[in-house]
BAVEX-161985 format. One record per atom (N, C-alpha, C): x, y, z; residue in one letter. Coordinates in steps of 0.1 Angstrom, whole numbers, plus 5000, padded with zeros to 4 digits. Last residue first. Example, Ala and Ser with C-alpha at 12.3 -4.5 7.8 and 13.67 -1.06 7.14 Angstrom:
# BAVEX-161985
512849785071S
513749895071S
512950005079S
513249435078A
512349555078A
513249675078A
# end
This chain:
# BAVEX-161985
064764257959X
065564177948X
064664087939X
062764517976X
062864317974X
063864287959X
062864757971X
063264687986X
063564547988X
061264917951X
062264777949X
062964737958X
058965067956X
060465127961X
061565037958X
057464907948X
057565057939X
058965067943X
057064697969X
057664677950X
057964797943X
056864817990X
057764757988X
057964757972X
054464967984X
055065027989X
056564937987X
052764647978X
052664827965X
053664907967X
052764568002X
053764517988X
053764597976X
051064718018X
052964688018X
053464668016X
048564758009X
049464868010X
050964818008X
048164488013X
047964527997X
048764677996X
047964468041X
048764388029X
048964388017X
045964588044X
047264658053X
048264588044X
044064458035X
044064568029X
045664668036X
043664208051X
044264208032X
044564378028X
043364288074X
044964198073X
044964238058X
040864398072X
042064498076X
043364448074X
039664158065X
039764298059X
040764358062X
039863998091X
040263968076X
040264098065X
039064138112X
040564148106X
040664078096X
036064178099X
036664318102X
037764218103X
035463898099X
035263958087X
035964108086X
035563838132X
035963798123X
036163818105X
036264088150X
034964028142X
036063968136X
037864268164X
038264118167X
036964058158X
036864528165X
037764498158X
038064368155X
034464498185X
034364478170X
035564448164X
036164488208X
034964318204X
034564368190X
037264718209X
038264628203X
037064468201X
035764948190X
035764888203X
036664778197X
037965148166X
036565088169X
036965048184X
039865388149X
039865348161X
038065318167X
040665178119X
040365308126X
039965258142X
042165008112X
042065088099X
041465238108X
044864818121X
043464828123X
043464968115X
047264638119X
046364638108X
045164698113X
050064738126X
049464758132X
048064758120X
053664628113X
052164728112X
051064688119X
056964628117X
055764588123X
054864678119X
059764548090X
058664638094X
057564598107X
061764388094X
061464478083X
060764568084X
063264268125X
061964268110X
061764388100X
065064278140X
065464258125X
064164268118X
065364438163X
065764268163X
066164228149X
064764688158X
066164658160X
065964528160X
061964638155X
062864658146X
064164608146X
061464558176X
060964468175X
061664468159X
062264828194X
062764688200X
062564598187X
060164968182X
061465018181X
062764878181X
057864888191X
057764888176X
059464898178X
056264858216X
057364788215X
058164788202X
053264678205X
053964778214X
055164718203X
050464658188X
051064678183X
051864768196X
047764458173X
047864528183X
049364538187X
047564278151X
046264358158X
046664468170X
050364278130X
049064278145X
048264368152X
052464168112X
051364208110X
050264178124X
055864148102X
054764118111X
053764188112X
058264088073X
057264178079X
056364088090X
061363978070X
060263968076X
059564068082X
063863918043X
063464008046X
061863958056X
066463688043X
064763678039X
064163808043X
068763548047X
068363658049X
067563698039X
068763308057X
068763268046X
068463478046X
068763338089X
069963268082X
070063258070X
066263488090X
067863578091X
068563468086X
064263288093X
064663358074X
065963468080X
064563208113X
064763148105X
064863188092X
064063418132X
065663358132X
065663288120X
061063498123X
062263578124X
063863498119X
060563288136X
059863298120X
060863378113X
060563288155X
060963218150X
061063218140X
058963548167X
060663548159X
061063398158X
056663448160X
056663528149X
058363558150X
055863288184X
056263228169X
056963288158X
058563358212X
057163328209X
057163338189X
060663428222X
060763288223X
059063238214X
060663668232X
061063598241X
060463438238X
059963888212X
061063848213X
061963748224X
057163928220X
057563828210X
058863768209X
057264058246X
057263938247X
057463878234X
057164318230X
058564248237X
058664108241X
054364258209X
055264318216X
056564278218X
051764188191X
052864208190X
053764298198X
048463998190X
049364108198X
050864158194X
048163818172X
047163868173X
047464048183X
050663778142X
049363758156X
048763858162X
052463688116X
051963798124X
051063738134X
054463728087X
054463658095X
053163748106X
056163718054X
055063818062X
054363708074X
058963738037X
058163628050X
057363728050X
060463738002X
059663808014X
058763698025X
061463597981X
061663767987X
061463788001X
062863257990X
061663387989X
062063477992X
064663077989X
064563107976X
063463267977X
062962868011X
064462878008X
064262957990X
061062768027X
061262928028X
062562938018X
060962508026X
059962518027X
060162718018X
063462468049X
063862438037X
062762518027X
062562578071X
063662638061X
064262638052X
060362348076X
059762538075X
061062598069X
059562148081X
060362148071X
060462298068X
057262098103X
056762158094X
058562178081X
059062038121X
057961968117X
057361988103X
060462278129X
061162158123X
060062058115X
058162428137X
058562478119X
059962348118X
057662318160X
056862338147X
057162348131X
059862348179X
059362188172X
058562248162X
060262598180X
061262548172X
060862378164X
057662678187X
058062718175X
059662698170X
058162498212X
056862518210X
057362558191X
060862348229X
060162468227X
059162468216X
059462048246X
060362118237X
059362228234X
059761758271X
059361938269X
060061968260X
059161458269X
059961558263X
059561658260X
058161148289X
058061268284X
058961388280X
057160898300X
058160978288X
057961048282X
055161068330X
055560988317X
056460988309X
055361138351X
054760998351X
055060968335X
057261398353X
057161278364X
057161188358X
056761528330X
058161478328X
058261388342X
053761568335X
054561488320X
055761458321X
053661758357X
052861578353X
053661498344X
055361968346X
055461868360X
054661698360X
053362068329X
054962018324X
055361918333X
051662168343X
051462068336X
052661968332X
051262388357X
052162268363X
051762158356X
050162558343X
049762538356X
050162418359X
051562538318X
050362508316X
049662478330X
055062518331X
054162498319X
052362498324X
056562438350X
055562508359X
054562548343X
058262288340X
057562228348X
056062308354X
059962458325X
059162358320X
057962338329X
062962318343X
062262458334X
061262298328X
062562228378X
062862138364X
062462268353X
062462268409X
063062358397X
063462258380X
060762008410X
060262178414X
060762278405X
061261758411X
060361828404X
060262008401X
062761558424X
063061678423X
062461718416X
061961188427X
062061278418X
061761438423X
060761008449X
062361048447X
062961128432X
058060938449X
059660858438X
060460938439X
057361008475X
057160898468X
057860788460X
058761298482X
058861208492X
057961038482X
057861408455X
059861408458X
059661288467X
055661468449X
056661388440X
057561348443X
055161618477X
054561458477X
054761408467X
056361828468X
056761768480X
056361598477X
054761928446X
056061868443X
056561808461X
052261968459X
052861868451X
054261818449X
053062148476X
052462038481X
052861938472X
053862368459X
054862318465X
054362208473X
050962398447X
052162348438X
053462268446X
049762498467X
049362338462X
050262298450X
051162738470X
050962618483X
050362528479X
049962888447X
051462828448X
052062708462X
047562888454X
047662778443X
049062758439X
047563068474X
046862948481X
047662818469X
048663308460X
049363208471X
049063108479X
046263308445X
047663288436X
048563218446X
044663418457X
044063258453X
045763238444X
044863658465X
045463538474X
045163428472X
044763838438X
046263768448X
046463678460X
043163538422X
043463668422X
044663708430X
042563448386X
043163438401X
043563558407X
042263388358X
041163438367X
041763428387X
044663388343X
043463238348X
042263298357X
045963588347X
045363538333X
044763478336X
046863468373X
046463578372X
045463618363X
049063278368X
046963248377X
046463348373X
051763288357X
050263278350X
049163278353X
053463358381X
053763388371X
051963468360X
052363228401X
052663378402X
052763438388X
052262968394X
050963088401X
050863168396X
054262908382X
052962878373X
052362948381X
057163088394X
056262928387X
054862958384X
058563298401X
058663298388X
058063138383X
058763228431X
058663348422X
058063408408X
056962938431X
058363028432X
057363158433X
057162678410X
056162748419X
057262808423X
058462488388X
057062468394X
056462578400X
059662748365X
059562588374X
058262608380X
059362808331X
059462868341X
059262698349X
059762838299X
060562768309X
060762768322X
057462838274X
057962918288X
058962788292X
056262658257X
057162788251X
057362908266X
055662378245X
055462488253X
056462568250X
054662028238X
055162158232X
054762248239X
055561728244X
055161818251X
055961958249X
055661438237X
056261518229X
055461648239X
056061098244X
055361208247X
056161318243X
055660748239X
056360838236X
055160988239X
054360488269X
054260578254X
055360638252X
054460418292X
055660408283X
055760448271X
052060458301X
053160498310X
054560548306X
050660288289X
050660418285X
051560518296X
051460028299X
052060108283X
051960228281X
050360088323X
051960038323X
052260098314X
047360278332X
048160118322X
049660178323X
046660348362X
047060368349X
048160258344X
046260238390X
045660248384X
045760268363X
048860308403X
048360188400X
047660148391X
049160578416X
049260568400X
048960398399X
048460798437X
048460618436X
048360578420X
049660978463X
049160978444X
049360818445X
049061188490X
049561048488X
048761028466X
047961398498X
048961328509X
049161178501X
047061758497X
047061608490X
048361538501X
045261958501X
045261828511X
046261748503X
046462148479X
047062158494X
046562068501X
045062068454X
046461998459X
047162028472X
042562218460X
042562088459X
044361998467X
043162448444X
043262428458X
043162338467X
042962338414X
044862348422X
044462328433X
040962088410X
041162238409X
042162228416X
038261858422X
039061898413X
039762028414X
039061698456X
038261738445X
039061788436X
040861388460X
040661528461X
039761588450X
039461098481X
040361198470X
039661328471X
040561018511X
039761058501X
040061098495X
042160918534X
042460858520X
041560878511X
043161118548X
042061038551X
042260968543X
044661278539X
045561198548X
044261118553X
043661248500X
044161348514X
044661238522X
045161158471X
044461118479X
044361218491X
044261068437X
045061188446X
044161168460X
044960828407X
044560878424X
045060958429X
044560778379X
045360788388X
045060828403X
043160718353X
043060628362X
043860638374X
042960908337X
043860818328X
043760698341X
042061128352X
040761048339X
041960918332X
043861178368X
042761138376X
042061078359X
045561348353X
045861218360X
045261098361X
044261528346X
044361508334X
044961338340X
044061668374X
042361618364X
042861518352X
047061748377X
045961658382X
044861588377X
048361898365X
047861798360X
046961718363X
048262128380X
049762028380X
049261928373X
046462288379X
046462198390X
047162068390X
045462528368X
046662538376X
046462408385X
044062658335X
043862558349X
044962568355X
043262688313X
042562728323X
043062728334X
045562688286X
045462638297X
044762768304X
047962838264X
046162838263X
045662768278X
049962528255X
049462648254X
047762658257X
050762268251X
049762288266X
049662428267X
050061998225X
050262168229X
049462208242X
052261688222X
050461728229X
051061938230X
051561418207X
052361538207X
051461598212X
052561078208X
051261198212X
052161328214X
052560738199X
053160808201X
052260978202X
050760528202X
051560528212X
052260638214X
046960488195X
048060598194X
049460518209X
044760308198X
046160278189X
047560398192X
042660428207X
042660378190X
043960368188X
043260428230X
041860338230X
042160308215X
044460678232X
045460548236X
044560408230X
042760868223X
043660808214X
044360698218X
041760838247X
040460808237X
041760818225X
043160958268X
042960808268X
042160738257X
043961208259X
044661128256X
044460948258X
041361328265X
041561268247X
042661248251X
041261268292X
040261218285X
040261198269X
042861468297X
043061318300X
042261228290X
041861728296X
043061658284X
043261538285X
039461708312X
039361648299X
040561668289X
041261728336X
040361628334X
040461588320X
042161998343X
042561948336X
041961808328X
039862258359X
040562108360X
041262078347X
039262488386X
039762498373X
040262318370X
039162628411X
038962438409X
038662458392X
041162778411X
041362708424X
040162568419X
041162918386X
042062808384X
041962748397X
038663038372X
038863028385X
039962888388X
035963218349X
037863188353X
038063198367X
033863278350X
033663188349X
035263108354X
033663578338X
033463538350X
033963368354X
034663508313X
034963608317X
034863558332X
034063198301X
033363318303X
034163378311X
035662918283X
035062938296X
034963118300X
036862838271X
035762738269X
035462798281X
039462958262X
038863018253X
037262978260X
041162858279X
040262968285X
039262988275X
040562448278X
040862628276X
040862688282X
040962208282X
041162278290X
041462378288X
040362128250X
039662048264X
039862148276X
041762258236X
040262228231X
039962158240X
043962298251X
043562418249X
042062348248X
046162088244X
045262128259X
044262208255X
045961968215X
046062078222X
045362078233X
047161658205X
046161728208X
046561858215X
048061418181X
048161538178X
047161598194X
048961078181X
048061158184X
048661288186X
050160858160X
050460978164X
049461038170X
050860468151X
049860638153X
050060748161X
052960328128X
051760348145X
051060448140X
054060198107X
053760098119X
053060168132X
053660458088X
054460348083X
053960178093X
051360658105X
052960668104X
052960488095X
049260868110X
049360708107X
050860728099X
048161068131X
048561088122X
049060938118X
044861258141X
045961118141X
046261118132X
043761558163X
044461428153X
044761338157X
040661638182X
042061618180X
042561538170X
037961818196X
038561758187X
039761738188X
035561758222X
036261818220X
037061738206X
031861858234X
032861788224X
034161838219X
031761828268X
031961938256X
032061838246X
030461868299X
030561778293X
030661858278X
031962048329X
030762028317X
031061928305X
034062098346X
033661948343X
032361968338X
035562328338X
034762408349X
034162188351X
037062278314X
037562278329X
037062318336X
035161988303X
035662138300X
036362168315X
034961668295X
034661728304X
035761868301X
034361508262X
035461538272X
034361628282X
033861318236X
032961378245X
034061368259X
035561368205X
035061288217X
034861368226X
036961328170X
036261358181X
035461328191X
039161398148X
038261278153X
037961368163X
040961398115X
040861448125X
039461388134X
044261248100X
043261248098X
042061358118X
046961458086X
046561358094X
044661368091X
049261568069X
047761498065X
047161398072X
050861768079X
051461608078X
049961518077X
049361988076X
050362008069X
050961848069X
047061958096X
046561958077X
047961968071X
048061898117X
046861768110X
046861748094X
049562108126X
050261978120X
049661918114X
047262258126X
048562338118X
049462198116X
045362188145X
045062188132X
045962238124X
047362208169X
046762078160X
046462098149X
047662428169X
049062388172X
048562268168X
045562618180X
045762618168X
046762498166X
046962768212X
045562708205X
046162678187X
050062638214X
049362688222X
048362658207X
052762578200X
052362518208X
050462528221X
053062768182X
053462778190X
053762668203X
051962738146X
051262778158X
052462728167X
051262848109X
052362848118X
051562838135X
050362798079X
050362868088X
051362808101X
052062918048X
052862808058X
051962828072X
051862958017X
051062968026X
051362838039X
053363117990X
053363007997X
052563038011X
052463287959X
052863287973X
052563177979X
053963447930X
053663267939X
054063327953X
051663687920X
053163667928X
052563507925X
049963817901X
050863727897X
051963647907X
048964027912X
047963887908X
048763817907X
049664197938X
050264157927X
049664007924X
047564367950X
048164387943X
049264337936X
045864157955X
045364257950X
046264357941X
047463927966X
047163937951X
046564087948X
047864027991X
049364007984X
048464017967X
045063988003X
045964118000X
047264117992X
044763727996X
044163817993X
044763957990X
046863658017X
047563618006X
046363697998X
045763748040X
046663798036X
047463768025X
043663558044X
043363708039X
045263768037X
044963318044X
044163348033X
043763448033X
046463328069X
047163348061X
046463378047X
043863348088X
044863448083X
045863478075X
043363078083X
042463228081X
043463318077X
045462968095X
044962968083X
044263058078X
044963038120X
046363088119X
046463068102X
041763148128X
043063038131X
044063138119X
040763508141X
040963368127X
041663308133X
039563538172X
039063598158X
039463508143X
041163438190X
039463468192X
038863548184X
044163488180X
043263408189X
042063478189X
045463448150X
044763608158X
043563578169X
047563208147X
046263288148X
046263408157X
050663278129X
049863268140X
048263278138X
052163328095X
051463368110X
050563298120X
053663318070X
053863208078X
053163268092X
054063298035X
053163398046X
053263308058X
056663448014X
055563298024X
054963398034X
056963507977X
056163537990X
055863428000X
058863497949X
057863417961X
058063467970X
058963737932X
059163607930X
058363457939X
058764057928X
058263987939X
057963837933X
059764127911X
060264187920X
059764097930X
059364077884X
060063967889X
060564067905X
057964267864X
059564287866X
060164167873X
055464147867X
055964097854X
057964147854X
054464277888X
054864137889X
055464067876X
054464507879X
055764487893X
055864377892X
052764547860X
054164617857X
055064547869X
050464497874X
050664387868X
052264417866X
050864727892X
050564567892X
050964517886X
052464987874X
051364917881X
051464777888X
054565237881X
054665127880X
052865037883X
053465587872X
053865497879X
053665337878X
052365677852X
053465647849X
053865597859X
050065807862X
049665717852X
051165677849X
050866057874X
050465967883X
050265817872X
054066167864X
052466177864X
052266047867X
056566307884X
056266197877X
054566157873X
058166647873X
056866547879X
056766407874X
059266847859X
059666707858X
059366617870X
058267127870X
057967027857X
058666897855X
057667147901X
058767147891X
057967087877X
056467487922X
056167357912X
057067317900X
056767557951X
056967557942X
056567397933X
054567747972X
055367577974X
055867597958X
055267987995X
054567937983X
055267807978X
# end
């Protein structure tokens, strides 16, 4: 028999809303997450989840920081935080269909910045299930917005090579800036990695000097080399639509290439970290141009002023679309992490999809939750209107739960 005490707390005497925000328990809130790729940008999400923070406390100040990696989103997250302006031009996709693709500029004091993500020219997102095939997969139309900012001025270009279709060392992205890939006939090569096993000779002549000499900022977030074990085939084709022997045909056009980097200019390409980035993207960029690989969510949130930005808040609520062990390898949400541990900031993460919960504690987050409300097909779950719901209403539970319990100073 369960016993009953008389010194119950009745339900109407618990703390309300408005009661928690007027205690000062929850001062400022930032919300700093990822997109939930192929459902909200990384903005989205922060606006359903500041939804959820008001429901139940009308009163917080919450700060709204979104946050991207280097990968999809990674433009429109600097454009609108360093108020750039945004532009658009007719690129080739990586299957070479003709798309409109977008990118920034940002107007500095004496230049211009071009902002662009591989991604909106050389996605996966721009290409069908079926449709993934990194052996002629192309890079082409990143080339193409980096020559259509070169055209307006841009000298200086931060480019995200997260997200990437393709495995062909850059090639396509070479070839539209004016470069040459040639076989031992002197024909060029078609588009796509499997392409880079004829290759026998690159003729850069063709591309301007200046843009040679640009500044290049090249944001990623692996450190793997060209081809290996552990390079851009083996590692990533797979995700690209490759399968196991189109992986070892497109790791034999990686070591082709770097052979015909090494025997030309006398540049060691292969084991450079980085290099095997974005299907040997990284490789193109630290060859032929000035170029500087940096990790993806350390350049962001420097960009973004992100610890100064956080200095003073209860609480980070941070999140994407997946959440596992891989987060802890460098990916946004523990940056988001390391940077409120120095000002010790308590951080929640919030995802669609949810391993690894034990690991992801012990690192230090406060909590991981898992925002889906019941068990649907995951092409519903991913509606757009279904995780905005589920993000505000998982978020309205976890500051009701925190502020009752006074977890936050």
């Amino acid at each position: 028999m369960c016993q009953i005490y008389n010194d119950y707390i009745p339900l109407q005497k618990l703390p309300t809303a408005s009661t928690l925000s007027k205690t000062g328990l929850m001062k400022k809130i930032v919300i700093a997450p990822d997109s939930f790729k192929g459902s909200l940008t990384s903005l989205q999400v922060a606006q359903a989840i500041e939804e959820g923070i008001h429901m139940t406390l009308p009163s917080a100040h919450v700060i709204k920081i979104p946050v991207a990696d280097g990968g999809e989103g990674t433009m429109h997250t600097l454009i609108d935080a360093l108020h750039g302006i945004y532009t658009t031009c007719k690129v080739y996709n990586p299957l070479m269909r003709e798309i409109t693709a977008e990118y920034g500029i940002i107007k500095n004091s004496d230049s211009y910045t071009a902002i662009i993500d591989m991604a909106s020219a050389s996605g996966l997102t721009l290409l069908t299930e079926k449709e993934k095939n990194p052996l002629i997969t192309s890079t082409y139309g990143t080339g193409q917005l980096i020559a259509d900012a070169y055209a307006r001025g841009c000298r200086h270009f931060i480019i995200g090579i997260g997200g990437s279709a393709t495995n062909d060392a850059g090639k396509g992205m070479l070839e539209a800036l004016g470069c040459r890939f040639l076989d031992a006939n002197g024909h060029p090569l078609t588009q796509g990695g499997e392409s880079l096993n004829l290759l026998s000779h690159i003729d850069i002549s063709g591309v301007k000097a200046s843009l040679l000499r640009s500044d290049f900022t090249i944001i990623c977030d692996v450190n793997n080399p060209l081809y290996g074990e552990s390079g851009a085939a083996h590692i990533f084709a797979s995700q690209k639509g490759a399968s196991f022997a189109a992986i070892e045909i497109l790791d034999k056009g990686l070591r082709r290439f770097a052979f015909c980097i090494k025997k030309q200019f006398g540049i060691d390409i292969a084991h450079t970290p980085g290099a095997g980035a974005a299907g040997g993207m990284g490789a193109a960029f630290t060859t032929f141009f000035n170029a500087t690989l940096k990790s993806g969510i350390k350049t962001i949130l420097k960009i973004l002023d992100f610890e100064k930005r956080i200095t003073g808040a209860d609480l980070i609520i941070t999140g994407e679309g997946k959440i596992d062990k891989q987060t802890l390898m460098g990916k946004l949400s523990q940056g988001v992490l390391f940077a409120a541990q120095k000002k010790s900031i308590p951080v929640i993460a919030l995802g669609g999809t949810i391993e690894d919960r034990k690991l992801l504690t012990d690192a230090g987050f406060l909590g991981v939750f898992c925002i889906q409300s019941s068990a649907i097909p995951l092409s519903q779950a991913m509606q757009p209107e279904i995780t905005a719901e589920n993000l505000k209403q998982t978020t309205s539970q976890i500051i009701r739960l925190i502020s009752f319990n006074h977890l936050i100073p």
